[in-house]
MARMAR-169603 format. One record per atom (N, C-alpha, C, CB): residue number from 1; atom name; x, y, z. Coordinates in steps of 0.05 Angstrom, whole numbers, plus 5000, padded with zeros to 4 digits. Glycine has a CB too. Example, Ala and Ser with C-alpha at 12.3 -4.5 7.8 and 13.67 -1.06 7.14 Angstrom:
<rs>
  num  atome     u     v     w
    1      N  5264  4886  5156
    1     CA  5246  4910  5156
    1      C  5264  4934  5156
    1     CB  5226  4911  5181
    2      N  5257  4955  5142
    2     CA  5273  4979  5143
    2      C  5258  5001  5157
    2     CB  5282  4988  5114
</rs>
This chain:
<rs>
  num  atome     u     v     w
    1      N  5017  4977  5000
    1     CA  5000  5000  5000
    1      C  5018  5025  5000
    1     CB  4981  5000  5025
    2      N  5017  5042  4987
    2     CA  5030  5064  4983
    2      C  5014  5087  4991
    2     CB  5038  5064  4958
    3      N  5029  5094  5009
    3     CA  5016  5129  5035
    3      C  5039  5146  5015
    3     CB  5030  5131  5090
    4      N  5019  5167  5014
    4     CA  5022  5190  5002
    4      C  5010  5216  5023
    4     CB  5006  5185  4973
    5      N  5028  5237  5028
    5     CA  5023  5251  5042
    5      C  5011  5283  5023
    5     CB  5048  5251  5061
    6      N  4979  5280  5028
    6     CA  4967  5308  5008
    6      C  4965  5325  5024
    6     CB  4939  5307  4991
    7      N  4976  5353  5005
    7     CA  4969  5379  5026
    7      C  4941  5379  5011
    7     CB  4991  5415  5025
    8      N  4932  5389  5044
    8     CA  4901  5400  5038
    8      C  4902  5426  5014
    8     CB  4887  5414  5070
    9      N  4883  5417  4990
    9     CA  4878  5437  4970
    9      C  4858  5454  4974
    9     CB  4872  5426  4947
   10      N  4870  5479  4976
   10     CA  4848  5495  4990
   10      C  4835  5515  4951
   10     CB  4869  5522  5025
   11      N  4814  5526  4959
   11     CA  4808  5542  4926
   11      C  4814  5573  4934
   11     CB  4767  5538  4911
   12      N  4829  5572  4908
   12     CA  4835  5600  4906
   12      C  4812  5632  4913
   12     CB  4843  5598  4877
   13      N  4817  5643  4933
   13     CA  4799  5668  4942
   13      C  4810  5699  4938
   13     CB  4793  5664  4974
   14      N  4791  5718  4933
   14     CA  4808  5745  4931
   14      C  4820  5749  4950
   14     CB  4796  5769  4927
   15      N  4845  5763  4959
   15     CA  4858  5775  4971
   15      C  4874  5750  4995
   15     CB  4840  5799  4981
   16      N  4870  5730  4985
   16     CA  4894  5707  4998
   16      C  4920  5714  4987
   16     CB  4888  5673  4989
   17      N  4938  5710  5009
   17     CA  4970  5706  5008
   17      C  4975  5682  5013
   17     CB  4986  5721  5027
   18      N  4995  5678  4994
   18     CA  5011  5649  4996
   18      C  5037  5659  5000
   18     CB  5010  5627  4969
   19      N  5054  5638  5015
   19     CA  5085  5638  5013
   19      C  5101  5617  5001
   19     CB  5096  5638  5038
   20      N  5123  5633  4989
   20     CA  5133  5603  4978
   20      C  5168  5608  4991
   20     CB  5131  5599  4934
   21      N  5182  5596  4977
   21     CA  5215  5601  4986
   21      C  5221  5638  4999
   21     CB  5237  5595  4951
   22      N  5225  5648  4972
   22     CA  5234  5673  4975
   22      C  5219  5702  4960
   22     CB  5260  5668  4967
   23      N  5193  5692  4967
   23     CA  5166  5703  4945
   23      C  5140  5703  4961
   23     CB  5160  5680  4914
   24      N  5121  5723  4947
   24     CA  5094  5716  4965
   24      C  5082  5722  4940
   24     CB  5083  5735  4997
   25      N  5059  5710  4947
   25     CA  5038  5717  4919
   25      C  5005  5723  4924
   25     CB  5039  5687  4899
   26      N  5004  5740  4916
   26     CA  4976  5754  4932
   26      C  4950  5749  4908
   26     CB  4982  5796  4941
   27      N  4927  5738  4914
   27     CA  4906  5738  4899
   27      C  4897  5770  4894
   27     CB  4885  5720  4914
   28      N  4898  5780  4870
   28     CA  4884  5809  4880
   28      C  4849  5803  4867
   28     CB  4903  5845  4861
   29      N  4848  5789  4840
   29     CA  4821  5789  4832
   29      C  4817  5761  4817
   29     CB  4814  5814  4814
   30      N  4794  5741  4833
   30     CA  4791  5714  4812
   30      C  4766  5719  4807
   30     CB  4795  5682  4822
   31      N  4769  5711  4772
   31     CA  4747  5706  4751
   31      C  4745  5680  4745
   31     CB  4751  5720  4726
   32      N  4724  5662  4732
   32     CA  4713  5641  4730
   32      C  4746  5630  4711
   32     CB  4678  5642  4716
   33      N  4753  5633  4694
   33     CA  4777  5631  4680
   33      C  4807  5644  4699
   33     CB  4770  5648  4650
   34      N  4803  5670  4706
   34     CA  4820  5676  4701
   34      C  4834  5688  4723
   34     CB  4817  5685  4684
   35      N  4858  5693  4733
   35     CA  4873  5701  4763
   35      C  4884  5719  4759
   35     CB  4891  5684  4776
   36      N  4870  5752  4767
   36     CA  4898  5782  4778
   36      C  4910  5768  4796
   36     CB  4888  5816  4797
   37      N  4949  5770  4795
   37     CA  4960  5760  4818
   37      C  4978  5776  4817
   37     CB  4968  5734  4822
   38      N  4990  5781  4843
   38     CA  5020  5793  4841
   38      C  5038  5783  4862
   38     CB  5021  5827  4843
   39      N  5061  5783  4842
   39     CA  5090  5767  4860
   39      C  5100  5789  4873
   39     CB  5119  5753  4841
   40      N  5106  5785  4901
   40     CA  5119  5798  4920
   40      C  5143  5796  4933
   40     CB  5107  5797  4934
   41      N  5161  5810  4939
   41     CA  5185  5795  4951
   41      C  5190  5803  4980
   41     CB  5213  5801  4933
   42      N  5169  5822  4989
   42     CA  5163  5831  5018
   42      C  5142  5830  5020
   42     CB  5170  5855  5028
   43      N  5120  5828  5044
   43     CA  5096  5825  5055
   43      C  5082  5853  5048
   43     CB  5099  5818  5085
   44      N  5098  5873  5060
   44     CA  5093  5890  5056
   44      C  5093  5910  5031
   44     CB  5099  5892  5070
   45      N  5102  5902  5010
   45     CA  5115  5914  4981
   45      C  5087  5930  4968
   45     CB  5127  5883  4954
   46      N  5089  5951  4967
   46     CA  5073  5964  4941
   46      C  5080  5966  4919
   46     CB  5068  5985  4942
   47      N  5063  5966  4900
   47     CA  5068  5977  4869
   47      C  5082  5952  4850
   47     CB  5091  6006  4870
   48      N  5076  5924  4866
   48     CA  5087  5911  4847
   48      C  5073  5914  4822
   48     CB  5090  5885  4853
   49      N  5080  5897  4807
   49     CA  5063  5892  4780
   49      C  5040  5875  4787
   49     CB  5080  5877  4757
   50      N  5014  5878  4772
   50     CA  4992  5855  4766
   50      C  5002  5840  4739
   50     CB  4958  5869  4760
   51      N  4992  5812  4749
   51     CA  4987  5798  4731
   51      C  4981  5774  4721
   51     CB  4997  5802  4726
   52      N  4967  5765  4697
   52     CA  4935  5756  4695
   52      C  4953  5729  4687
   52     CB  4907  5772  4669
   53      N  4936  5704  4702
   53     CA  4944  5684  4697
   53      C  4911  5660  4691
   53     CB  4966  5680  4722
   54      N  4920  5634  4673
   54     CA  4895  5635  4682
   54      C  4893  5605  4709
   54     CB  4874  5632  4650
   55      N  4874  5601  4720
   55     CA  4868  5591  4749
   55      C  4883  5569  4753
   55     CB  4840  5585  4754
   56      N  4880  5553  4745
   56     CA  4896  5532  4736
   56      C  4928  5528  4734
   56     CB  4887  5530  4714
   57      N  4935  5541  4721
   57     CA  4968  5550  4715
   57      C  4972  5568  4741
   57     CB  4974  5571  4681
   58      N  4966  5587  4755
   58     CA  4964  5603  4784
   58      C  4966  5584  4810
   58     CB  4934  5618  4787
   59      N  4940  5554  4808
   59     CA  4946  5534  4826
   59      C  4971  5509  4822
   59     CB  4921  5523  4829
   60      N  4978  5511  4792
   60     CA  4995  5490  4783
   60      C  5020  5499  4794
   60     CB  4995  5485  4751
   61      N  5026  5524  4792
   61     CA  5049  5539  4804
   61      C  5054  5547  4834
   61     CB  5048  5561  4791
   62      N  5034  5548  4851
   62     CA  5035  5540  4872
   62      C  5038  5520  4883
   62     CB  5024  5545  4878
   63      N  5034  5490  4875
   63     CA  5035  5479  4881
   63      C  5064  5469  4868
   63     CB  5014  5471  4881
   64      N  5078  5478  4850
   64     CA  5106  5471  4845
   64      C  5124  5482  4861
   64     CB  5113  5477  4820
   65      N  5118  5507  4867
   65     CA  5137  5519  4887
   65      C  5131  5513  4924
   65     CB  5134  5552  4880
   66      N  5107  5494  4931
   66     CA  5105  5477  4953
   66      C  5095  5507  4976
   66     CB  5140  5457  4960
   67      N  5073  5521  4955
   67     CA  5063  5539  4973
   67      C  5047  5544  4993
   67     CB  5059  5550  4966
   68      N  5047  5554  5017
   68     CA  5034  5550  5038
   68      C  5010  5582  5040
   68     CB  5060  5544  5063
   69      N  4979  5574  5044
   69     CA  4979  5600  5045
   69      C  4982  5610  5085
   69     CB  4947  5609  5026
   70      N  4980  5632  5076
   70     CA  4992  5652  5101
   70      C  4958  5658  5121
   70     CB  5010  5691  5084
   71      N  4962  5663  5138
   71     CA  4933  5670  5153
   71      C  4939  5699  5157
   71     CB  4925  5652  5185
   72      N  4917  5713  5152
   72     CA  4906  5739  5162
   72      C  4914  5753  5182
   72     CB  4885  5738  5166
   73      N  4928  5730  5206
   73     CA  4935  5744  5230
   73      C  4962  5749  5219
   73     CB  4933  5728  5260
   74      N  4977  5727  5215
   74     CA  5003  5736  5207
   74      C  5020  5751  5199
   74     CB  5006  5732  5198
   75      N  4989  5760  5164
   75     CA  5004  5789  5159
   75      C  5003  5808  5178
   75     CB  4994  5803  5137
   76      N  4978  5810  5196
   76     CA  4971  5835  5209
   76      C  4988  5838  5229
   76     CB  4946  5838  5217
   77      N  4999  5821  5238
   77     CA  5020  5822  5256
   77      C  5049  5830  5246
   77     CB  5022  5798  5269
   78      N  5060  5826  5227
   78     CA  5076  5832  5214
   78      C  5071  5858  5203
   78     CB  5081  5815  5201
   79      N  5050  5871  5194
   79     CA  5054  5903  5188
   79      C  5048  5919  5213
   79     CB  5034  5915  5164
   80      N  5038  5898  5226
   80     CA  5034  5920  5250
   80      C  5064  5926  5265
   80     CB  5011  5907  5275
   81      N  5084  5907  5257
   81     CA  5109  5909  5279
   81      C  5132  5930  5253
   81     CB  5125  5865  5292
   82      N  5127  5932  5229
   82     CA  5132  5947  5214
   82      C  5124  5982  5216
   82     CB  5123  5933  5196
   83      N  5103  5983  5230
   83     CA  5092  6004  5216
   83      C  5099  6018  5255
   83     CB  5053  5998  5195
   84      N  5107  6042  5255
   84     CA  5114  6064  5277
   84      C  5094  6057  5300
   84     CB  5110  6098  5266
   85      N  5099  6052  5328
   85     CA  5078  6071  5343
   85      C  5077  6099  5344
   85     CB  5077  6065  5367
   86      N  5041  6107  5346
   86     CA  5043  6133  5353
   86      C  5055  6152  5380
   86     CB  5022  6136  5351
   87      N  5061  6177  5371
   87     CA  5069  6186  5390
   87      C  5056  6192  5416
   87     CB  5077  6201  5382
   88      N  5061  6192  5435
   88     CA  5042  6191  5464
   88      C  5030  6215  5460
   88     CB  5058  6190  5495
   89      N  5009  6226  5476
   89     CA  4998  6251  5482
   89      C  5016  6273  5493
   89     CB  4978  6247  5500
   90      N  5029  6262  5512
   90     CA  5036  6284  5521
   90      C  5064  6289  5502
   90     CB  5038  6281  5554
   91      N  5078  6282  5498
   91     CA  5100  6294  5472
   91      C  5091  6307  5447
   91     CB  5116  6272  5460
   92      N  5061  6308  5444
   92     CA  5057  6324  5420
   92      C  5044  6345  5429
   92     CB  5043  6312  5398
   93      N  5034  6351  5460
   93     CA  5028  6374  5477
   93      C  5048  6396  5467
   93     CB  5032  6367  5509
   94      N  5051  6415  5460
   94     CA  5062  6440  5471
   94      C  5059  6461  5495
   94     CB  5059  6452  5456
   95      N  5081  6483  5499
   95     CA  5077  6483  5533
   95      C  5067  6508  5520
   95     CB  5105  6481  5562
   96      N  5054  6528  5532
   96     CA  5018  6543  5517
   96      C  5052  6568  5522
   96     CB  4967  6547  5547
   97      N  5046  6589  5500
   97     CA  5066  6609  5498
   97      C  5053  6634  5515
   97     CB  5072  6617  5465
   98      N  5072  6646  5530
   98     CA  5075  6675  5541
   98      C  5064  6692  5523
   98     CB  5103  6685  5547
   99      N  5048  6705  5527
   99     CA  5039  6733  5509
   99      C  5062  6747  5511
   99     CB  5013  6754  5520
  100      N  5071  6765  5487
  100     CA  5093  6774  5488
  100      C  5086  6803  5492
  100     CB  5108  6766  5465
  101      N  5107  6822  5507
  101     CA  5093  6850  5521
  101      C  5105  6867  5496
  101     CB  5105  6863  5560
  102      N  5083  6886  5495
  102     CA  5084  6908  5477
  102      C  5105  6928  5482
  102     CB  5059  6921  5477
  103      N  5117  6925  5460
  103     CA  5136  6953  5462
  103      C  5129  6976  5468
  103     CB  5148  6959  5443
  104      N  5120  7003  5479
  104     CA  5113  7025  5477
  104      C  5134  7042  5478
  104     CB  5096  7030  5493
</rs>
């Protein structure tokens, strides 16, 4: 008997992240045919390129590169440790100014 170990096949959804080696790949729009995707090389990356693959060839390729997708918390935790805290209240206080006295 031959065991074969299957990753669960999950279906492709808008705005899922997958990871693979040294790449992420983000669902931005699926059509009955066809997949907006874009390759990422940070979590956080703007302005990559889109681009249209169709569904099939999008899962065939994930699954060649042994991709895992990512959960929701993950990212959010990761841009959240990226992105500044704000500054406290009292450091953006100013101390209230002296009226300044008239020359006469």
């Amino acid at each position: 008997m031959d065991l074969k170990m299957r990753i669960e096949k999950r279906p492709l959804a808008k705005g899922q992240l997958w990871r693979m080696a040294n790449k992420h790949l983000e669902i931005v729009e699926l059509g009955k045919r066809l997949t907006h995707y874009r390759l990422l090389t940070r979590v956080d990356q703007r302005g990559a390129p889109l681009r249209l693959g169709g569904a099939a060839e999008v899962e065939a390729y994930l699954e060649a590169h042994q991709a895992k997708l990512v959960t929701e918390e993950d990212v959010s935790q990761k841009a959240a440790a990226l992105v500044p805290a704000p500054p406290s209240p009292r450091a953006s206080k100013r101390p209230a100014k002296s009226p300044k006295a008239k020359k006469s």
